[in-house]
C-alpha positions as CSV (number, residue, x, y, z in Angstrom):
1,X,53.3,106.9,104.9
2,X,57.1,105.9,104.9
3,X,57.8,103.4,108.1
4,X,60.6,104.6,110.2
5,X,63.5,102.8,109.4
6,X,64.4,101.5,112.4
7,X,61.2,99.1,112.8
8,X,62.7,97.1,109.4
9,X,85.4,90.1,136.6
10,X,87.2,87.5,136.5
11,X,88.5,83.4,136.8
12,X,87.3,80.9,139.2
13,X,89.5,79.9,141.8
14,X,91.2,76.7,142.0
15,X,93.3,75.1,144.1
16,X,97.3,75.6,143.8
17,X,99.7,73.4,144.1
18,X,102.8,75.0,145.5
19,X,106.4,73.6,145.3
20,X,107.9,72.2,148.6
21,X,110.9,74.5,149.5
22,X,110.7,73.8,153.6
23,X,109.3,70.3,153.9
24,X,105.5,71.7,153.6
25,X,103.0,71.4,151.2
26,X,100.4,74.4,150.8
27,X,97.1,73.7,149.1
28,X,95.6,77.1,148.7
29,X,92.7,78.9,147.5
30,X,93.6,82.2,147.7
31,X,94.4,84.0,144.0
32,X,96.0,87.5,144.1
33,X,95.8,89.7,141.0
34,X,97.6,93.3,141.7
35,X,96.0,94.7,138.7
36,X,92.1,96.7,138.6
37,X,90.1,95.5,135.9
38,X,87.6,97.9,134.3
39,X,84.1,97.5,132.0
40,X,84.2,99.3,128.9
41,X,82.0,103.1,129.0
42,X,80.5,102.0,125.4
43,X,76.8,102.6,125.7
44,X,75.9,99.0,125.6
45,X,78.4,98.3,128.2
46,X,77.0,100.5,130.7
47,X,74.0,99.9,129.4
48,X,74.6,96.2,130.5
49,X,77.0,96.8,133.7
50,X,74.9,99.6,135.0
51,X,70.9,99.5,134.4
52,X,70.7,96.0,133.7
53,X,73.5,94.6,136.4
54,X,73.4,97.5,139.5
55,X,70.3,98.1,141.2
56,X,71.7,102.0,142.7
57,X,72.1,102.8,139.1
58,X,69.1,100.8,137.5
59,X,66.7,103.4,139.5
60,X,68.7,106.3,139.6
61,X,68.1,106.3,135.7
62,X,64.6,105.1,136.1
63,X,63.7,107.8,138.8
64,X,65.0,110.7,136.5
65,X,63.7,108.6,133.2
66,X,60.0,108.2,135.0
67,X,59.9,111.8,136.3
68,X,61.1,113.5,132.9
69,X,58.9,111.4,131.1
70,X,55.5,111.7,133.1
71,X,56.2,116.0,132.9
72,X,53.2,117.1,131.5
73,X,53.5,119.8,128.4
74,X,52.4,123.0,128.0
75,X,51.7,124.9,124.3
76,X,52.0,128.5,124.1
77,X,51.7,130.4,120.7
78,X,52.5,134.4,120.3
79,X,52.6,134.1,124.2
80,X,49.0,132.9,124.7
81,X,48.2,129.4,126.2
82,X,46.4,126.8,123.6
83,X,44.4,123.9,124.6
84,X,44.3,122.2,121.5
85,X,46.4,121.3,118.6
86,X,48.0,119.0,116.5
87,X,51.4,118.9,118.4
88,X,49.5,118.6,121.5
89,X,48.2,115.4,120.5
90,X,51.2,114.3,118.7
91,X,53.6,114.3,122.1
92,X,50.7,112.5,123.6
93,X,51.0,109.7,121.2
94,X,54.5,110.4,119.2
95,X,53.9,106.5,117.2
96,X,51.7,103.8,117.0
97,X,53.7,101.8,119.6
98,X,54.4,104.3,122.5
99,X,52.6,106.9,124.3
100,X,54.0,110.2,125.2
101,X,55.3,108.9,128.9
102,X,56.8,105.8,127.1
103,X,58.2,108.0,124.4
104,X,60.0,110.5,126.6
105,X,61.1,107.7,129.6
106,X,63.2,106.0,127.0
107,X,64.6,109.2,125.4
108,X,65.2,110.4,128.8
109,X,66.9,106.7,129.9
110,X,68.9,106.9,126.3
111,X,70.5,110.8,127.3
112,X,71.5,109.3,130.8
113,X,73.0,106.2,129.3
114,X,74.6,107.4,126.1
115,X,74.4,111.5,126.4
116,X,72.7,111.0,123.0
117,X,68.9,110.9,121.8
118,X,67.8,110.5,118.0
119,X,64.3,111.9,116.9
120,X,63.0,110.3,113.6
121,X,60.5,112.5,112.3
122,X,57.6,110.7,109.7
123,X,56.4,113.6,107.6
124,X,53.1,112.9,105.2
125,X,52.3,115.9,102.7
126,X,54.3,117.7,104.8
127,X,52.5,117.4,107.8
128,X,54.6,115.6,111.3
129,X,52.5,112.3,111.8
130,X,55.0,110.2,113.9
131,X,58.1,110.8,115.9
132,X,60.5,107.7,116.6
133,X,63.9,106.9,118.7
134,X,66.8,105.3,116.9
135,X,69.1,103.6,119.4
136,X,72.4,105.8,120.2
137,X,75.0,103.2,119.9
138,X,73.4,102.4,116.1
139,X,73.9,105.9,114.9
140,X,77.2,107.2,113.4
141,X,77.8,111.5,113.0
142,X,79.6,111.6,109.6
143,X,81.8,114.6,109.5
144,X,82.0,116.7,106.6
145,X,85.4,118.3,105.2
146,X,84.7,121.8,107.6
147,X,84.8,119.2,110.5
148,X,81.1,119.7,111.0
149,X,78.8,117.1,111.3
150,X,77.5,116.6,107.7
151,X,75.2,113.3,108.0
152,X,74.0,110.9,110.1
153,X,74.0,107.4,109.5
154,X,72.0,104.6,111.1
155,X,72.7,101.2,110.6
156,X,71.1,97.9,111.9
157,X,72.1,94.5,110.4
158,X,72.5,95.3,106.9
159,X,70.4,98.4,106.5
160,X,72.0,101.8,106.2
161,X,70.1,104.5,106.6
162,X,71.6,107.8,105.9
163,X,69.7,111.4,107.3
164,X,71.1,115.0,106.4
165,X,72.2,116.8,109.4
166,X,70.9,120.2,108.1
167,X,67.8,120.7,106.0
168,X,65.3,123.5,104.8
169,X,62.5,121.0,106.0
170,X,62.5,118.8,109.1
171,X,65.7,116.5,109.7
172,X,66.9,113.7,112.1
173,X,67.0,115.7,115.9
174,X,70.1,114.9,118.0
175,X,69.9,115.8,121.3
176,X,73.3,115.6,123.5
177,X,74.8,116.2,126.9
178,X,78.0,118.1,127.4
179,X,81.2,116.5,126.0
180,X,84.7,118.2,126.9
181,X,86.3,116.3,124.5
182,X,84.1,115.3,122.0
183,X,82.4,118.0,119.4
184,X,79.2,115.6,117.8
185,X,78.1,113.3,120.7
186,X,77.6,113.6,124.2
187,X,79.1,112.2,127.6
188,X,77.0,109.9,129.2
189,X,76.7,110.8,133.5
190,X,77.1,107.0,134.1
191,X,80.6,106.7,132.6
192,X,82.0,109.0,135.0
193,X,80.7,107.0,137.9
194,X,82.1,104.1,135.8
195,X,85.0,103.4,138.7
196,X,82.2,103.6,141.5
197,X,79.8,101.1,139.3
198,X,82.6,98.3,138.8
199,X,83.7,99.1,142.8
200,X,79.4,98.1,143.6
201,X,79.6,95.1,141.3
202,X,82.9,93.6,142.0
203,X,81.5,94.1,145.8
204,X,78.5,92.0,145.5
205,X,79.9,89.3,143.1
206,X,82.5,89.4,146.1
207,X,79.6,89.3,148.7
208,X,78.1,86.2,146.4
209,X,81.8,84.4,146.3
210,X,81.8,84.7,150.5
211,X,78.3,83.0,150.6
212,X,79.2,80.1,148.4
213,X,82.3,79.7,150.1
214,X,80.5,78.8,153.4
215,X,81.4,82.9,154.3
216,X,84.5,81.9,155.1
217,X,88.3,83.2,154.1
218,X,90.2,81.8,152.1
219,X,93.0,79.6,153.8
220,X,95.3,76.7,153.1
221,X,95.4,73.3,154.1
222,X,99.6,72.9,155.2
223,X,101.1,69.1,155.3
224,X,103.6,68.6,157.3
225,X,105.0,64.6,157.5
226,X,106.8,64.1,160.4
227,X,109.0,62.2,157.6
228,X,109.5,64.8,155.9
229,X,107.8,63.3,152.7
230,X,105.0,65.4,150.1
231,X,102.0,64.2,148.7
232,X,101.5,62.2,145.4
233,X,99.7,63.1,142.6
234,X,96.9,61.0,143.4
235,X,96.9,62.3,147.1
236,X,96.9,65.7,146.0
237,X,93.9,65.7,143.8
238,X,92.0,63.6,146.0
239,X,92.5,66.0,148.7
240,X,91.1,69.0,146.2
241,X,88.0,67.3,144.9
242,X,87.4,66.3,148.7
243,X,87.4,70.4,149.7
244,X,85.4,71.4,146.3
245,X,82.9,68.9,146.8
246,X,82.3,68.7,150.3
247,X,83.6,71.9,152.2
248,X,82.1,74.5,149.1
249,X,78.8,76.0,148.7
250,X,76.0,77.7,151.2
251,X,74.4,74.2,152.4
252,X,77.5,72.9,153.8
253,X,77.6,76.1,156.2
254,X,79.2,75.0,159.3
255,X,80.6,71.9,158.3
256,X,83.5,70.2,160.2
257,X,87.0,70.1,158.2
258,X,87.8,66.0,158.8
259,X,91.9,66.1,158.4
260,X,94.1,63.3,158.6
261,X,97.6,62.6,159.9
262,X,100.1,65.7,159.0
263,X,97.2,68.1,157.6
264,X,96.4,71.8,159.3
265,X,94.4,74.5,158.1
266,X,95.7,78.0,158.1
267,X,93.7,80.9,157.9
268,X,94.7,83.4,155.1
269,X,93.4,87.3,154.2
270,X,91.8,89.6,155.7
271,X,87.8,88.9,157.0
272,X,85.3,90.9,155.0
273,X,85.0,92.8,158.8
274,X,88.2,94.2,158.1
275,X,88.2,94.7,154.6
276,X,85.3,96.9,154.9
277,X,83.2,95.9,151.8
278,X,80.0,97.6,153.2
279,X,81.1,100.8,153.4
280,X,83.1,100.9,150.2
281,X,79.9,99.1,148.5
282,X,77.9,102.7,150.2
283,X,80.7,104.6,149.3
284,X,80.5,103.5,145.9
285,X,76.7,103.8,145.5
286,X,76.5,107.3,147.1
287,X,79.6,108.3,143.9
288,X,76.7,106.6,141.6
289,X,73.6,108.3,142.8
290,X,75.8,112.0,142.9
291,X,76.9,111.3,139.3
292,X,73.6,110.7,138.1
293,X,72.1,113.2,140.0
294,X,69.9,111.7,142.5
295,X,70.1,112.4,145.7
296,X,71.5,108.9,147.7
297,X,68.6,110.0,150.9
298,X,66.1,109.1,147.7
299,X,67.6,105.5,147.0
300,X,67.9,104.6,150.5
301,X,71.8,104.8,150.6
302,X,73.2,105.0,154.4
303,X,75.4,107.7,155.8
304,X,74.1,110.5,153.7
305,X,72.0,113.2,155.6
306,X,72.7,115.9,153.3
307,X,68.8,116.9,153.1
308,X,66.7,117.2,156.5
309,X,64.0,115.0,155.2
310,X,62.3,113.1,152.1
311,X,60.6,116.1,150.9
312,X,63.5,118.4,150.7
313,X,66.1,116.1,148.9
314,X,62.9,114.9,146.2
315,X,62.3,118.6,145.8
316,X,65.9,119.3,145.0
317,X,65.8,116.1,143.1
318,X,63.6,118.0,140.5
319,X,64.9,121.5,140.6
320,X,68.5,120.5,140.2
321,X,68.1,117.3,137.8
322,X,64.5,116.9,136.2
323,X,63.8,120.1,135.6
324,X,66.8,121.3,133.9
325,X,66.5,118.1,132.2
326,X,63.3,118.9,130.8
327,X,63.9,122.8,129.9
328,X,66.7,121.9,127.5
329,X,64.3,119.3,126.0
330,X,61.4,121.5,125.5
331,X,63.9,124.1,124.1
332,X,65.3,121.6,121.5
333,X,62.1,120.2,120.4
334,X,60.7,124.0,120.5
335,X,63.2,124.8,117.6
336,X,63.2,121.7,115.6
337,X,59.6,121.7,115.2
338,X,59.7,125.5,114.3
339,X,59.9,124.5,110.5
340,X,56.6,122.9,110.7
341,X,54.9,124.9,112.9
342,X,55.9,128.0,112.9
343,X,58.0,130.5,115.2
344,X,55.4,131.4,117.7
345,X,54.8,128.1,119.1
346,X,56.9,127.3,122.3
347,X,56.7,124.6,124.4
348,X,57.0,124.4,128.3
349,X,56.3,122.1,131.0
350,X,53.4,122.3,133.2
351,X,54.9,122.5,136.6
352,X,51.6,123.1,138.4
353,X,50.9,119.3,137.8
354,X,54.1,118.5,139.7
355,X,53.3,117.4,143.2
356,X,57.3,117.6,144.5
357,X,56.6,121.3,144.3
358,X,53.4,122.0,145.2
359,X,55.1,123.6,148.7
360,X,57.0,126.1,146.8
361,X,53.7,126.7,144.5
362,X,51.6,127.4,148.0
363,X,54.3,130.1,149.4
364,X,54.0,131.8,146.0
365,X,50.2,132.0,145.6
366,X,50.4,133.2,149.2
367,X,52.8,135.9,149.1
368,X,51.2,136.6,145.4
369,X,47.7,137.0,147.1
370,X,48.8,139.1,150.0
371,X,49.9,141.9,147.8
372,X,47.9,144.3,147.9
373,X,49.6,146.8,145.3
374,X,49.2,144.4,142.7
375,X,45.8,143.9,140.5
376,X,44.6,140.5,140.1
377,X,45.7,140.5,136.4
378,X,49.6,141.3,138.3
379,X,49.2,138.9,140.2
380,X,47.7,136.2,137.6
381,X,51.0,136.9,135.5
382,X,53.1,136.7,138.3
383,X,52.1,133.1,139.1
384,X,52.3,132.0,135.0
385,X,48.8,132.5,134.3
């Protein structure tokens, strides 16, 4: 059997000396730049910046990741339910490495980040014996002259892979979200919260900077002689080691400021009270969780009471995100698999193992079973049985 190929914000502070143009000397610590700096929307990038770095993002992707992946599967050939067979097993243990919830979460968790899944199928006399993900951001569409994509190529260190995009047998499967712009590869739903998720980071590396800076603003230290005079070199950076090392950092909280003769601390900025950090850091979370597709009741974000309770914003949370999610998988693999095993399979999710919507399961059965104009095979078809 062939082995998949794919097993082989910013500068520290200083201290600034400024010029003496009115018989004072500033030393301050405050550094202004005008200009918004934002992370790159590569899929290592927010791969990095987002599920690795921001906790609002890391488990909006793993709630949707989790919940797709854990879906159990239904098989249906010619319209008729089967218990058994070989696909059945095979999406319960797609490769050696992974079982079926592993398999999925991480295709799932690749769409969100990327808005791109590969499926490398391992054929053996013609039979599908192991499915395996290759890593978006290593694969590369390769257009042919109609503009269409002709090949895929996957590359990792020095190995080159190369997969047909169409075949008479069973090829690479790319799986993509919607791209306006883009007619091979998908957008990725983190990028457009991209703005929100540097606004949530550049928050809490702010929130860190405040801590280690005793929570205090920044200010300036004025000298003004009564002769008129400035400070020497030698004053100067004695004076600035003397704030880094002894006025800096969370233990020395609360510490006096010990100034001598012609030396006065001025208070500069605006406090984090009136700068508002908190609610932009919600603001920005809420933007991230929305994006995603999450509802921000579900992650514990204040100020959003869009849903009455728990129940009703998780059971939203799979109608409007997880299951959608799942039908266009199950339709994707449902025809990509076709070539092996035949037209009449299709595959579906089981949603009576959902718990979220068992509620909406009980009203059905109940207004099912109260209808009395309907025989109990009706009614057995009308629930999905």
């Amino acid at each position: 059997m062939r082995m998949p190929f794919h097993l082989l914000p910013g500068r520290r502070a200083e201290a600034v000396r400024v010029p003496d143009r009115k018989a004072a000397t500033m030393v301050s610590a405050l550094a202004i730049n005008g200009e918004a700096r934002w992370s790159g929307s590569s899929y290592a990038a927010l791969a990095r910046e987002g599920f690795m770095k921001n906790p609002v993002a890391h488990r909006a992707v793993r709630l949707i990741a989790e919940a797709a992946g854990a879906m159990p599967w239904q098989l249906f050939e010619n319209d008729g339910l089967v218990s058994e067979h070989p696909l059945l097993s095979l999406l319960k243990r797609p490769n050696g490495r992974m079982c079926g919830a592993d398999f999925f979460e991480a295709m799932f968790g690749q769409l969100l980040l990327s808005g791109n899944a590969y499926v490398e199928p391992i054929l053996l006399d013609g039979a599908l014996r192991e499915m395996h993900l290759l890593r978006p951001d290593r694969v590369r569409v390769i257009e042919g002259r109609d503009g269409w994509p002709e090949a895929y190529e996957y590359r990792t260190g020095t190995h080159v892979a190369r997969f047909a995009a169409e075949s008479e047998g069973l090829t690479l499967l790319h799986m993509r979200l919607f791209h306006p712009l883009d007619d091979h590869s998908g957008s990725s739903p983190l990028a457009a919260a991209q703005m929100a998720l540097d606004l949530h980071n550049a928050a809490s590396v702010w929130n860190k900077a405040l801590l280690d800076n005793s929570a205090r603003p920044s200010g300036a230290l004025v000298y003004q002689p009564k002769d008129g005079g400035n400070l020497t070199e030698e004053q100067y950076e004695r004076l600035k080691q003397e704030l880094e090392e002894g006025y800096t950092g969370p233990v020395r909280a609360g510490r006096p400021l010990l100034l001598e003769g012609g030396l006065d601390w001025k208070a500069m900025g605006l406090t984090p009270r009136d700068m508002d950090f908190t609610e932009a850091r919600n603001g920005a979370a809420r933007d991230i969780a929305l994006a995603i597709g999450v509802p921000p009741m579900m992650l514990g974000i204040p100020g959003d009471n869009t849903y009455s309770n728990y129940q009703e914003a998780n059971r939203a949370f799979y109608r409007l995100t997880v299951l959608p999610l799942i039908a266009r998988t199950a339709a994707s693999l449902t025809t990509w698999l076709s070539p092996i095993y035949g037209e009449g399979l299709r595959l579906e999710p089981d949603l009576d193992q959902v718990p979220a919507l068992s509620s909406e399961r009980d009203a059905l059965w109940s207004r099912i079973g109260a209808a009395d104009f309907l025989s109990d095979e009706e009614k057995r078809e009308a629930v999905g049985y």
